[in-house]
C-alpha positions as CSV (number, residue, x, y, z in Angstrom):
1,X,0.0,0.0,0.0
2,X,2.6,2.6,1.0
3,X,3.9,2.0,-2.8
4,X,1.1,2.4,-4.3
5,X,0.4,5.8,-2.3
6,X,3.8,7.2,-2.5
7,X,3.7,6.5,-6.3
8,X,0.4,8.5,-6.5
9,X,2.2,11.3,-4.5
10,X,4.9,11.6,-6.9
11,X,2.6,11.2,-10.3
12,X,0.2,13.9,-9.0
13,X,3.3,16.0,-8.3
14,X,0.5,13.8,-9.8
15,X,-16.7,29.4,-7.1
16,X,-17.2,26.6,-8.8
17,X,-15.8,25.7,-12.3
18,X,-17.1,27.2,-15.8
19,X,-18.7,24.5,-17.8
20,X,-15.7,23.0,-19.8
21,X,-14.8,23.6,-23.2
22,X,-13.2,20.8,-25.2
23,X,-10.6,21.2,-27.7
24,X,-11.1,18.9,-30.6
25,X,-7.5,18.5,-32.5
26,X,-6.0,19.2,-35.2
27,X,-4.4,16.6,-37.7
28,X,-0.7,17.7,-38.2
29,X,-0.3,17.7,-42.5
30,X,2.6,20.1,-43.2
31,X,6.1,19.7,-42.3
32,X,7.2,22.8,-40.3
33,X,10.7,23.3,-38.1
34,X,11.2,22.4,-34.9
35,X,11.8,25.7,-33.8
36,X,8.2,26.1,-35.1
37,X,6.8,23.7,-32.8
38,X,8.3,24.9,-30.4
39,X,7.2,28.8,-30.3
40,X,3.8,27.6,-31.2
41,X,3.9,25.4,-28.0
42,X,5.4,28.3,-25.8
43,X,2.7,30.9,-27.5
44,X,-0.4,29.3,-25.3
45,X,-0.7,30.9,-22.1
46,X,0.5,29.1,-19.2
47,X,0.0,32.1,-16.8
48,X,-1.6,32.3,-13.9
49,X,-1.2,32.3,-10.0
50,X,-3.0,29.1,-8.3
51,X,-5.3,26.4,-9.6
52,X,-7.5,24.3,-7.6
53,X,-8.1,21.0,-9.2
54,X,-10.6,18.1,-8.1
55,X,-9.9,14.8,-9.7
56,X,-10.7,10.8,-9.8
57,X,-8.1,8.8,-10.4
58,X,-7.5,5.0,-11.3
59,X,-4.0,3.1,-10.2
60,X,-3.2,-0.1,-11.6
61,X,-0.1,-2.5,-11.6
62,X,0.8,-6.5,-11.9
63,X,-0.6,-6.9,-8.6
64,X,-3.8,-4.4,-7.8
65,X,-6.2,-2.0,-9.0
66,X,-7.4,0.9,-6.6
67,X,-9.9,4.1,-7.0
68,X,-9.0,7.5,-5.3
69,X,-10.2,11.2,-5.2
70,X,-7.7,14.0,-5.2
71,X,-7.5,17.5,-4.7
72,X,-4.3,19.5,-6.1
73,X,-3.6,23.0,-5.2
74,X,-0.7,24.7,-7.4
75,X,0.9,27.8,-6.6
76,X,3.2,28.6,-10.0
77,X,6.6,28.1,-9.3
78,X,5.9,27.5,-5.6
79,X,4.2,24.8,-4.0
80,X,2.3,22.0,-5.5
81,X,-0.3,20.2,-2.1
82,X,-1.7,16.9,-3.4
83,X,-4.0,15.2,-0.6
84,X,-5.4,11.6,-1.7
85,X,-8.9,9.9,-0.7
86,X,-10.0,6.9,-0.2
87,X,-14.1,7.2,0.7
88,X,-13.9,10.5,1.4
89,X,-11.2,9.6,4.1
90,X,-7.8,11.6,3.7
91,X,-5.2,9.0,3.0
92,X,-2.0,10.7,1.6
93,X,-0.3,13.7,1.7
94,X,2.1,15.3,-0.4
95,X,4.0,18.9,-0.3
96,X,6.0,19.5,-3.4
97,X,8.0,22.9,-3.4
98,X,11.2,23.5,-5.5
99,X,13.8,22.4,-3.0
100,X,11.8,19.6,-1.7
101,X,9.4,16.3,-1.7
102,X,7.4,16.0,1.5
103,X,4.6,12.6,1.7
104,X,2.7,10.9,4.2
105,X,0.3,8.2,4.3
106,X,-2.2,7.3,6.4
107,X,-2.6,3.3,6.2
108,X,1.0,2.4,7.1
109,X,1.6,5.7,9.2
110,X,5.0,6.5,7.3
111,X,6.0,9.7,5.8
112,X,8.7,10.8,3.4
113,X,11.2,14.2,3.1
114,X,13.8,13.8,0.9
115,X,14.7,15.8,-2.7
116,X,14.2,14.5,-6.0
117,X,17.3,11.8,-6.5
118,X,15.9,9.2,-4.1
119,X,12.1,9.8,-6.2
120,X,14.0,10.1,-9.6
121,X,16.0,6.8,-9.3
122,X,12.7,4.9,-7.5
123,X,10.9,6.4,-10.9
124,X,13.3,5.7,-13.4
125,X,13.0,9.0,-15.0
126,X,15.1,12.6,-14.1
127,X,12.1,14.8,-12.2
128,X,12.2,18.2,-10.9
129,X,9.7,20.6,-8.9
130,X,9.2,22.3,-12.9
131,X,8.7,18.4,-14.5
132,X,6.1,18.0,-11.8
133,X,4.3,21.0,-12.3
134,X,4.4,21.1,-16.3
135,X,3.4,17.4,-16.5
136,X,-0.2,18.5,-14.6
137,X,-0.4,21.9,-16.7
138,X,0.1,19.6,-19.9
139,X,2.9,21.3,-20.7
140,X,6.2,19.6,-22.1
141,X,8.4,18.4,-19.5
142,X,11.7,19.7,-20.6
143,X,12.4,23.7,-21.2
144,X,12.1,22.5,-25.2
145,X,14.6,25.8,-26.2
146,X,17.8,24.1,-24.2
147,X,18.6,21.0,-26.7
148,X,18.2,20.2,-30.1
149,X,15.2,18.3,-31.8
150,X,14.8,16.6,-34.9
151,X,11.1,17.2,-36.3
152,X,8.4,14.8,-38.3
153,X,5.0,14.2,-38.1
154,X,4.4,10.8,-37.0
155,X,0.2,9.8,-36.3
156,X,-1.1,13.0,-37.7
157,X,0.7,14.5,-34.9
158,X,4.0,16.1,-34.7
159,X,6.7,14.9,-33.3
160,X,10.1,16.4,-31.7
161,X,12.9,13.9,-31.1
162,X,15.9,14.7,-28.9
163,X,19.0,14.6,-30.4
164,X,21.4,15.8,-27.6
165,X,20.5,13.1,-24.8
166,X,22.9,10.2,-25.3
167,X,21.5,8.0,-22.3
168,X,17.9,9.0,-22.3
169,X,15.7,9.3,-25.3
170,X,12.9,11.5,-25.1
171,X,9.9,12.6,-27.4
172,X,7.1,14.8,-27.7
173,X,3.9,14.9,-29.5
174,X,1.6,17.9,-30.2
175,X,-1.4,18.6,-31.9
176,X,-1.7,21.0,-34.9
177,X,-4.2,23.6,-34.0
178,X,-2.8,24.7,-30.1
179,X,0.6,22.8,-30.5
180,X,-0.7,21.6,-27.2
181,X,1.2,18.3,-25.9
182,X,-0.4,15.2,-26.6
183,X,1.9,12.7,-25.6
184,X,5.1,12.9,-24.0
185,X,8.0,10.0,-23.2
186,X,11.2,9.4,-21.4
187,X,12.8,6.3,-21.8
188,X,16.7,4.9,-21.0
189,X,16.7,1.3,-22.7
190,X,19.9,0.1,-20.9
191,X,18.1,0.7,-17.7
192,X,14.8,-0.9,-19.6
193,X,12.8,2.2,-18.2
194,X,10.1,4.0,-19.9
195,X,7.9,7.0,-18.6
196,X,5.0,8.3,-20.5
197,X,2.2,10.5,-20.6
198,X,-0.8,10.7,-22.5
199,X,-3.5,13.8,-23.1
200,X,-6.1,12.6,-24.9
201,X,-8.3,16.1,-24.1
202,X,-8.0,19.5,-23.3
203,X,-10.2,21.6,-21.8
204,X,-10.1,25.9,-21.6
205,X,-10.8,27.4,-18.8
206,X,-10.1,31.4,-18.0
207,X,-7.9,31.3,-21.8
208,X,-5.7,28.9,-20.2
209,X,-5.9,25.5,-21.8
210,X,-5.5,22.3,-19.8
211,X,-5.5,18.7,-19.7
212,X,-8.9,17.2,-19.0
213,X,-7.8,13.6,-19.2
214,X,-4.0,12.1,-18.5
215,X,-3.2,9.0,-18.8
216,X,0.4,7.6,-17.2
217,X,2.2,4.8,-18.0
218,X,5.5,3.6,-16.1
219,X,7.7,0.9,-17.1
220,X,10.8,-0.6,-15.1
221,X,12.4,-4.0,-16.2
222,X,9.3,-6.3,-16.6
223,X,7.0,-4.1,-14.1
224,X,4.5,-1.6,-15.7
225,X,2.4,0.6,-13.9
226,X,-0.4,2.9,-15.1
227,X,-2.6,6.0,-13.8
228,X,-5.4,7.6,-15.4
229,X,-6.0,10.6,-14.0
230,X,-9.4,12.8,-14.3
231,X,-9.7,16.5,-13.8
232,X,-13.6,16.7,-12.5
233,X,-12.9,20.8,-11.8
234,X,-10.3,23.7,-11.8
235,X,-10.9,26.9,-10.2
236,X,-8.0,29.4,-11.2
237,X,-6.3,32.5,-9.4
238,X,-8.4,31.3,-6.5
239,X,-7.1,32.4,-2.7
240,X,-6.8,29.2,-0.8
241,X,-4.1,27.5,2.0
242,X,-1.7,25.0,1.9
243,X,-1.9,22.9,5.3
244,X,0.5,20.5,5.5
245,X,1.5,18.6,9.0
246,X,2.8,15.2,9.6
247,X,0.4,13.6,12.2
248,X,2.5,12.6,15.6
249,X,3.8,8.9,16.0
250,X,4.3,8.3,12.1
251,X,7.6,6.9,11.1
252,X,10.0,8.2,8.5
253,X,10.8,6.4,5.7
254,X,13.8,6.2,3.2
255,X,13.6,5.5,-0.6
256,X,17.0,4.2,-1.5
């Protein structure tokens, strides 16, 4: 269980709303640069202060399946809170900030405070506080103007390809209409890792657009684990707190 919870924690790291307006995509046809893609990508607005965000989500590896509410507060470039429940029960906790990863969970009355290293490694992919935070904006990952990409269209979408990265290769997918990100994947094949993430909608919301649906997908040596994650609401440049405490008598655990 504590696993399952902390990997949640990290993923999610994995008034009331407007009705939502869907993005329908565009099919990619003509071959532009990469430099393109890239400013077309950066050209969506990605401003704004907090966002509240109530979601489902659905966790599944080899061994179990489980069902959990969430809700994830965001202030940019700050503080990312994540609390996890089970039946309306509060089971998990998470405070990400920029120097730090801060988790605890309820059912085995552990908690976690580390930095990223010990997550990255357990992960199999390279994470920051800015990975976290772009992977729930739908956002690419990487800062796409510090390496070099090769660009094609590949399944009406295109496609940027790393060309830098010796160890890791990485690629990302974006529609033609927004250039929002569709997919996105790191993978090291002499470490047999693979970390993806799908968007299969988007969704506006005060001329910000956002992910309605992502879908996760982690792969280490013959393990695979998936989470589909559902944004039900977002409330944006909203005043709220971040409470965070570690309940007394829960033990401290290290991810090696």
């Amino acid at each position: 269980m504590m696993k399952r919870i902390g990997f949640l924690m990290v993923v999610f790291l994995v008034a009331s709303c407007k009705p939502k307006q869907l993005l329908v995509s565009t099919e990619a046809s003509n071959e532009i640069s990469a430099q393109k893609i890239i400013s077309n990508h950066y050209n969506n607005n990605f401003d704004f202060s907090t966002l509240y965000i109530k979601a489902s989500a659905k966790y599944q590896d080899d061994k179990q399946s489980q069902g959990v509410t969430a809700e994830i507060k965001i202030k940019k470039n700050e503080k990312i809170l994540v609390s996890i429940r089970f039946l309306g029960i509060t089971m998990a906790k998470a405070l990400i900030t920029p120097e730090s990863v801060q988790y605890y969970e309820k059912m085995n009355g552990s908690y976690f405070e580390g930095d990223y290293a010990a997550l990255s490694k357990w992960l199999g992919t390279d994470l920051d506080y800015n990975k976290v935070q772009n992977m729930l904006l739908g956002k690419a990952i990487d800062d796409l103007t510090q390496s070099k990409y090769k660009a094609t269209i590949t399944d009406k979408l295109y496609k940027l390809e790393d060309t830098e990265s010796k160890n890791t290769h990485k690629e990302f997918f974006f529609e033609a209409e927004q250039f929002l990100v569709k997919k996105q994947e790191v993978s090291q094949q002499q470490l047999a890792r693979k970390f993806q993430i799908v968007y299969p909608e988007y969704q506006k919301q005060n001329d910000l657009f956002l992910p309605l649906l992502l879908n996760i997908e982690a792969n280490q040596d013959d393990k695979k684990t998936t989470i589909d994650i559902d944004y039900k609401s977002i409330s944006v440049n909203e005043e709220f707190s971040f409470p965070y405490s570690v309940p007394e008598g829960y033990e401290r655990i290290f991810i090696k």
